[in-house]
SERO-4910 file (N, C-alpha, C, O; in steps of 0.05 Angstrom, whole numbers):
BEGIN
 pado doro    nc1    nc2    nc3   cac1   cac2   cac3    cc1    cc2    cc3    oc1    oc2    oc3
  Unk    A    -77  -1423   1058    -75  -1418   1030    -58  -1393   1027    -60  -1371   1037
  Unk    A    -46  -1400   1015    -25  -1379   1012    -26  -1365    980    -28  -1382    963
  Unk    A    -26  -1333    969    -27  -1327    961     -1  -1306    945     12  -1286    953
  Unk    A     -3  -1324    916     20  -1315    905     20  -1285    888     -3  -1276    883
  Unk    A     36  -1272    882     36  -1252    864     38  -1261    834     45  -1283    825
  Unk    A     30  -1235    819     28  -1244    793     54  -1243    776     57  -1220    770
  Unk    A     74  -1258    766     99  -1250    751     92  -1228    736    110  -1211    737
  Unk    A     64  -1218    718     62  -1195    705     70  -1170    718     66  -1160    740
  Unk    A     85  -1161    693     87  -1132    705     65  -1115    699     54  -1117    677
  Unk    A     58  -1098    718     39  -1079    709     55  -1044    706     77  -1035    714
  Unk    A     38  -1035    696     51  -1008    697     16   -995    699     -4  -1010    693
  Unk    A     14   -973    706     -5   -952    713     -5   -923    689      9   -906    700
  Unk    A    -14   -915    669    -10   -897    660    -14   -870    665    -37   -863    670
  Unk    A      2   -856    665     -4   -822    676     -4   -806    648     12   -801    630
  Unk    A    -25   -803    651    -31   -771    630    -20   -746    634    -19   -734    656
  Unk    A    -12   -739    614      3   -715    607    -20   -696    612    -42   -699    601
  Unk    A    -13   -672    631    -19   -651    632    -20   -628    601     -2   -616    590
  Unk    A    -40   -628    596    -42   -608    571    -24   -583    574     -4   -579    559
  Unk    A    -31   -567    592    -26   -546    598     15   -545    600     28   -525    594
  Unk    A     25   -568    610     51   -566    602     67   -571    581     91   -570    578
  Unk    A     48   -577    567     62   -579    538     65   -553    515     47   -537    510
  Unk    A     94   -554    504     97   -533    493     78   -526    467     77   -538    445
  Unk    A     65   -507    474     48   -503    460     55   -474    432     53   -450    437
  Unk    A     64   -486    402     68   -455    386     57   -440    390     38   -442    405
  Unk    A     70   -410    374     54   -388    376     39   -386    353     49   -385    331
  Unk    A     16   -385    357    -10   -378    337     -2   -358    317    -17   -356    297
  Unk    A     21   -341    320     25   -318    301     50   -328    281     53   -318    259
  Unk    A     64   -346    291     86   -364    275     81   -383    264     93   -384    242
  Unk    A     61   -408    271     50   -424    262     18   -419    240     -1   -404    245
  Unk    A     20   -436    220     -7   -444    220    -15   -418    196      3   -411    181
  Unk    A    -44   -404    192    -41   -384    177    -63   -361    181    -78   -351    165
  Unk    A    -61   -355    211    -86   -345    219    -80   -313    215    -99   -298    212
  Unk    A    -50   -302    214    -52   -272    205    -67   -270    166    -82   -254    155
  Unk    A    -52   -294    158    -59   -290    132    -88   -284    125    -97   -270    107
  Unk    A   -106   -301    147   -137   -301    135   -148   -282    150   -171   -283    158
  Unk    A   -135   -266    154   -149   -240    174   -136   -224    148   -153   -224    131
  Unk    A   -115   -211    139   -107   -200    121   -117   -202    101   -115   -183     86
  Unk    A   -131   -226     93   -140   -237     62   -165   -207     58   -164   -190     40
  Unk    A   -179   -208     73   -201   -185     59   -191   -163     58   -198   -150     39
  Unk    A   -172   -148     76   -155   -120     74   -148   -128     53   -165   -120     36
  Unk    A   -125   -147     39   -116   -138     14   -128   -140     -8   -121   -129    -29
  Unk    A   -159   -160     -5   -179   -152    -29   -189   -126    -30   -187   -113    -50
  Unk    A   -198   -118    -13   -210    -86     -3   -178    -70    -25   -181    -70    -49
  Unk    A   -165    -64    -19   -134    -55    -30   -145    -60    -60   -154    -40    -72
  Unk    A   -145    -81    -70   -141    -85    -97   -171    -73   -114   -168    -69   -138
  Unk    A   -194    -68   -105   -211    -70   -115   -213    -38   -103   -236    -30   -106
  Unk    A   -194    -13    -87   -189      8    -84   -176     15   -113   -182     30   -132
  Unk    A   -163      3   -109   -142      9   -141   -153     13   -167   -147     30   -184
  Unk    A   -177    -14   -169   -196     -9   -193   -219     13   -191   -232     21   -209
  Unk    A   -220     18   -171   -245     34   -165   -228     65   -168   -243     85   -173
  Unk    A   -200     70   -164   -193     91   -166   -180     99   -200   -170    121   -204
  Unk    A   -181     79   -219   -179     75   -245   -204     81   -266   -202     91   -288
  Unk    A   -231     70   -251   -244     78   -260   -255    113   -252   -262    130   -269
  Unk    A   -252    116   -222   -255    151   -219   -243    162   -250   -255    167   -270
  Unk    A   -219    162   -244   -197    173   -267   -219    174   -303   -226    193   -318
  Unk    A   -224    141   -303   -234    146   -328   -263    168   -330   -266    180   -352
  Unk    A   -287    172   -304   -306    181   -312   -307    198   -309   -327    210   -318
  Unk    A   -280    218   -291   -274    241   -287   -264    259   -320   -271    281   -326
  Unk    A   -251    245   -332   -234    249   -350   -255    237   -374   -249    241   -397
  Unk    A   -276    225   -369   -287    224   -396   -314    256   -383   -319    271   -401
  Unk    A   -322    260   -367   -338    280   -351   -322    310   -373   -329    322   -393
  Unk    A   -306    310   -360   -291    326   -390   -289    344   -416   -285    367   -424
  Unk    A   -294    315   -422   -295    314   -455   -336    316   -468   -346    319   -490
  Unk    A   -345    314   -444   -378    309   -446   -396    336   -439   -390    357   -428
  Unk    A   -420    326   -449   -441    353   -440   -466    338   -443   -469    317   -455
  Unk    A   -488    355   -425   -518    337   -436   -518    323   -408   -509    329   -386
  Unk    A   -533    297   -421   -535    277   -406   -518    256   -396   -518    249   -373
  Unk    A   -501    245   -418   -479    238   -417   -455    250   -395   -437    235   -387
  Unk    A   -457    275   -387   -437    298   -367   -443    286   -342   -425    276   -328
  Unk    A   -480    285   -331   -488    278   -313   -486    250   -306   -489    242   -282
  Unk    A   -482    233   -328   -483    207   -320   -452    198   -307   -447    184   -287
  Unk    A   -433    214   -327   -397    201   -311   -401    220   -292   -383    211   -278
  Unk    A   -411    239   -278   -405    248   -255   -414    242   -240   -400    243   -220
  Unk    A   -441    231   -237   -457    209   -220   -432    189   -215   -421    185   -193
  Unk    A   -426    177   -240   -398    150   -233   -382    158   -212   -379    146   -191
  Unk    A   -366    187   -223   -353    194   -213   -353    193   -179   -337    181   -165
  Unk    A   -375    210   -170   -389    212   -146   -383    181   -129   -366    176   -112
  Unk    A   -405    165   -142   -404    140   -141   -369    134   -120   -364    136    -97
  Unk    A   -352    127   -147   -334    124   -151   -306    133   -118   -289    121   -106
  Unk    A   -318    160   -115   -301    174    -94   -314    160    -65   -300    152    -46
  Unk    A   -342    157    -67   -359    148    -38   -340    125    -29   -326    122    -10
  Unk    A   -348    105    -60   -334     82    -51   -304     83    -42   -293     64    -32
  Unk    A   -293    102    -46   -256     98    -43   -264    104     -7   -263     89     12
  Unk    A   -271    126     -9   -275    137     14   -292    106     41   -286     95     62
  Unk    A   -310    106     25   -317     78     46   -298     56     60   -295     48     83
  Unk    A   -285     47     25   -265     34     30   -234     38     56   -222     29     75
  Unk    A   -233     62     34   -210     70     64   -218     63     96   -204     52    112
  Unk    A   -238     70     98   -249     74    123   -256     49    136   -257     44    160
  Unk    A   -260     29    111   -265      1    126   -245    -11    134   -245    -24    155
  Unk    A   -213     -5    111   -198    -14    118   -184     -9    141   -164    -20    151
  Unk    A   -196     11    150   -178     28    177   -190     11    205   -176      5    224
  Unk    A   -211      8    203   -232     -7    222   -227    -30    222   -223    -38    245
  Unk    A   -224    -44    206   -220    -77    204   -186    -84    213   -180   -104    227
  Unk    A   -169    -69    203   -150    -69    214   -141    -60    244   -123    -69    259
  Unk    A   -156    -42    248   -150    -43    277   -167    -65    292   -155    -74    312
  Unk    A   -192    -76    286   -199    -99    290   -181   -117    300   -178   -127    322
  Unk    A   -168   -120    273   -149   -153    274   -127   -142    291   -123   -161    306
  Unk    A   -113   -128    296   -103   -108    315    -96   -113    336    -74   -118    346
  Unk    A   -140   -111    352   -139   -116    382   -142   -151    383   -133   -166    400
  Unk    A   -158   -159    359   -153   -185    358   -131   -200    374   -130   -209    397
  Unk    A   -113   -198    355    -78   -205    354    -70   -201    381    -59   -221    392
  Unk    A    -74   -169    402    -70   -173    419    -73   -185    435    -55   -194    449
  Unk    A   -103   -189    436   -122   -200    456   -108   -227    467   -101   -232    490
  Unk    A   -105   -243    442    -99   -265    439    -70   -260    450    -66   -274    470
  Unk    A    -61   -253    448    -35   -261    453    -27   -253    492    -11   -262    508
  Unk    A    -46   -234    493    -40   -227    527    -65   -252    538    -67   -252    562
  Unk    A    -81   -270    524   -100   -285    539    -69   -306    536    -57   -309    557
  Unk    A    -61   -316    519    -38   -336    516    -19   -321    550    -20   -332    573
  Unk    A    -11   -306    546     12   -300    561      1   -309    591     15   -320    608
  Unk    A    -30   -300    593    -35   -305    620    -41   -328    629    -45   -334    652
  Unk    A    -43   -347    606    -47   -376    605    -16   -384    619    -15   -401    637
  Unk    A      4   -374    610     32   -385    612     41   -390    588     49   -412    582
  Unk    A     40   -367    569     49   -382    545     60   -347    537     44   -331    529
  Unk    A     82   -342    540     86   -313    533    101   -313    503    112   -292    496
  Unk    A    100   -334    488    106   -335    468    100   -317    445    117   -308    430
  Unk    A     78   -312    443     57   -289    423     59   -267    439     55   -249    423
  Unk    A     62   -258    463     70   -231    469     96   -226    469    101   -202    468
  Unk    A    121   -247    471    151   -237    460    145   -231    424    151   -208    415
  Unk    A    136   -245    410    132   -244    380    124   -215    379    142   -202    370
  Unk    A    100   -200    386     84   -189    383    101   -164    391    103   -148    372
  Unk    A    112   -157    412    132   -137    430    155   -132    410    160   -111    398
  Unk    A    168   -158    409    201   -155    400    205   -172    380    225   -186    376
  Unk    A    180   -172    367    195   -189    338    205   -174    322    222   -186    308
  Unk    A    202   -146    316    215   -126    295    238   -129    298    251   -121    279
  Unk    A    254   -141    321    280   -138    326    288   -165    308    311   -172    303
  Unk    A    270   -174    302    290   -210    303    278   -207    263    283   -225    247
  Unk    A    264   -184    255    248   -185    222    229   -206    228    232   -227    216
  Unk    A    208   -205    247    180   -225    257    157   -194    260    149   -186    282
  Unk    A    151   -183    238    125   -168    255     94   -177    243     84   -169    222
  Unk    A     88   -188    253     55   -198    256     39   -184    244     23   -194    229
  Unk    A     39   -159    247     16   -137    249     24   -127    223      5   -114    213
  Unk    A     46   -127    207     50   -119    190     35   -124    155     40   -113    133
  Unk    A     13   -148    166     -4   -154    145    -24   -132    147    -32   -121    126
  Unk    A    -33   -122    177    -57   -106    167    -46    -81    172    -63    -70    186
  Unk    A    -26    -64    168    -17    -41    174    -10    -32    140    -12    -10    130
  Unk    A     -1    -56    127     17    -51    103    -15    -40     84    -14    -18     74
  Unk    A    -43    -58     81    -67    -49     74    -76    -22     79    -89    -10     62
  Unk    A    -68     -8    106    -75     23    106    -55     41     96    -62     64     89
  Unk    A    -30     35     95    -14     47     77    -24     49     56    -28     72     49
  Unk    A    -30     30     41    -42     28     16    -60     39     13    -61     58     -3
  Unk    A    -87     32     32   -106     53     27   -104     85     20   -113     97      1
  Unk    A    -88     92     44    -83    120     41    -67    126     23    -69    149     14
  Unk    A    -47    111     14    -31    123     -7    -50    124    -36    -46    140    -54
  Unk    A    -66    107    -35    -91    109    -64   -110    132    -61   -124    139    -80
  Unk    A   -111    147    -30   -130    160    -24   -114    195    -43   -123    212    -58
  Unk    A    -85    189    -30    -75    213    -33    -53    208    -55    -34    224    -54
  Unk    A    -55    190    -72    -42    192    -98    -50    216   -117    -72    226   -112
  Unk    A    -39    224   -135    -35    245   -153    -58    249   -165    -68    271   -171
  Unk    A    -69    219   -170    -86    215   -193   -115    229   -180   -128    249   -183
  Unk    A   -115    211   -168   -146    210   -148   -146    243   -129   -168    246   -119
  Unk    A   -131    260   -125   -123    287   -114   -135    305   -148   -155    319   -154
  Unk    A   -114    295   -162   -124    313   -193   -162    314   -194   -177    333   -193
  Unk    A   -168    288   -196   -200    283   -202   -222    289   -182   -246    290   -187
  Unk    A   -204    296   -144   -225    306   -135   -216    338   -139   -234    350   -127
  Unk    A   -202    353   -147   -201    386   -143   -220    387   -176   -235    406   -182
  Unk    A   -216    363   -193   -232    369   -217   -267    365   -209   -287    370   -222
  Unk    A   -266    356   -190   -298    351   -183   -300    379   -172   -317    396   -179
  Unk    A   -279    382   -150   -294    409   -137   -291    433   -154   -303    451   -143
  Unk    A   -279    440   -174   -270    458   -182   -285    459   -217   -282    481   -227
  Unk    A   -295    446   -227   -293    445   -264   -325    432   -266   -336    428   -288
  Unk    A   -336    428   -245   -369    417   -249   -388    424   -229   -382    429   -206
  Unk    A   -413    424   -240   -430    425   -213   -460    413   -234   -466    408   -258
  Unk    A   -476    411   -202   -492    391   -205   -521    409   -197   -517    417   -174
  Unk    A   -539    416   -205   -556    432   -193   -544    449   -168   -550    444   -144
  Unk    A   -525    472   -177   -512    485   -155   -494    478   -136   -482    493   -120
  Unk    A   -490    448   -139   -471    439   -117   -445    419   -139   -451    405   -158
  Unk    A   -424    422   -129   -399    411   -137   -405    381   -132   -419    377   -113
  Unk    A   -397    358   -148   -398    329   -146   -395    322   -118   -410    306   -105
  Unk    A   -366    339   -106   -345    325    -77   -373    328    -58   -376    314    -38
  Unk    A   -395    353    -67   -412    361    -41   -428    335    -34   -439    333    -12
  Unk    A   -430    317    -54   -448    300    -56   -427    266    -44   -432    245    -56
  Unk    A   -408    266    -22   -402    252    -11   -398    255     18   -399    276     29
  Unk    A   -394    234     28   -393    239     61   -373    214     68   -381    191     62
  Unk    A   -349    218     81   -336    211     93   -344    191    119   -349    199    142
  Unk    A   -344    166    113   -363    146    140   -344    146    161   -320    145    159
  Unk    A   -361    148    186   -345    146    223   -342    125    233   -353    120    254
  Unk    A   -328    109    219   -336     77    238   -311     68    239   -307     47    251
***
């Protein structure tokens, strides 16, 4: 008995190796700086209102006496903690996303993917900087910290009021985190 072959052709399929396929860079594609940035620039905007209202309870503090004096300077108070908090979160969270960004990009590189560490290194050369979402937020911070306005209303705290013997500014503390 003799045994024939089959006219079918067969073929065998080979799977693609994951790992060789070109894989984007996480910092070009997709929108993962954006949603790391999204709370820095809320933090930013709600600095701005918070440094609008200083202004107003400083400047209505002022015009007042009584009870009314103690209550906008309480605001006031209020008012400076939170800038001050704020700043400070934004400084923290941004360096956060920071080492984030790095992390990621030297775990990519050692994968074989040096894509996100050329971006990351030498994109300023090509107008690609990554990091520029959470760097542009502490600019901001600090420029709201040390704007004209918010400088006028703390030398008016330390200088034009006091509170049972102590100046409003005595009644804040600068957070370490």
């Amino acid at each position: 008995m003799q045994h024939q072959r089959s006219s079918r052709p067969t073929f065998k399929p080979h799977l693609e190796a994951l790992e060789d396929r070109f894989q984007p860079s996480f910092l070009l594609s997709g929108n993962t700086v954006q949603q790391l940035a999204q709370p820095l620039n809320a933090i930013v905007t709600d600095m701005k209102t918070t440094a609008n209202d200083l202004t107003a309870a400083v400047n209505g503090a002022k015009q007042s006496n009584g009870g009314q004096l103690t209550k906008l300077l309480s605001v006031a108070v209020s008012d400076l903690q939170r800038l001050l908090t704020e700043q400070h979160a934004i400084h923290a969270a941004s360096s956060a996303d920071q080492t984030f960004i790095n992390s990621v990009a030297f775990a990519e590189f050692q994968a074989g993917d040096s894509t996100d560490l050329i971006v990351l290194y030498f994109g300023k050369v090509l107008n690609l900087d990554p990091v520029k979402s959470f760097t542009d937020p502490v600019d901001q911070a600090d420029g709201i910290m040390q704007s004209q306005d918010v400088q006028k209303d703390v030398t008016a705290m330390t200088n034009n009021f006091t509170l049972g013997g102590l100046a409003p500014i005595d009644f804040t503390q600068t957070p370490n985190f």
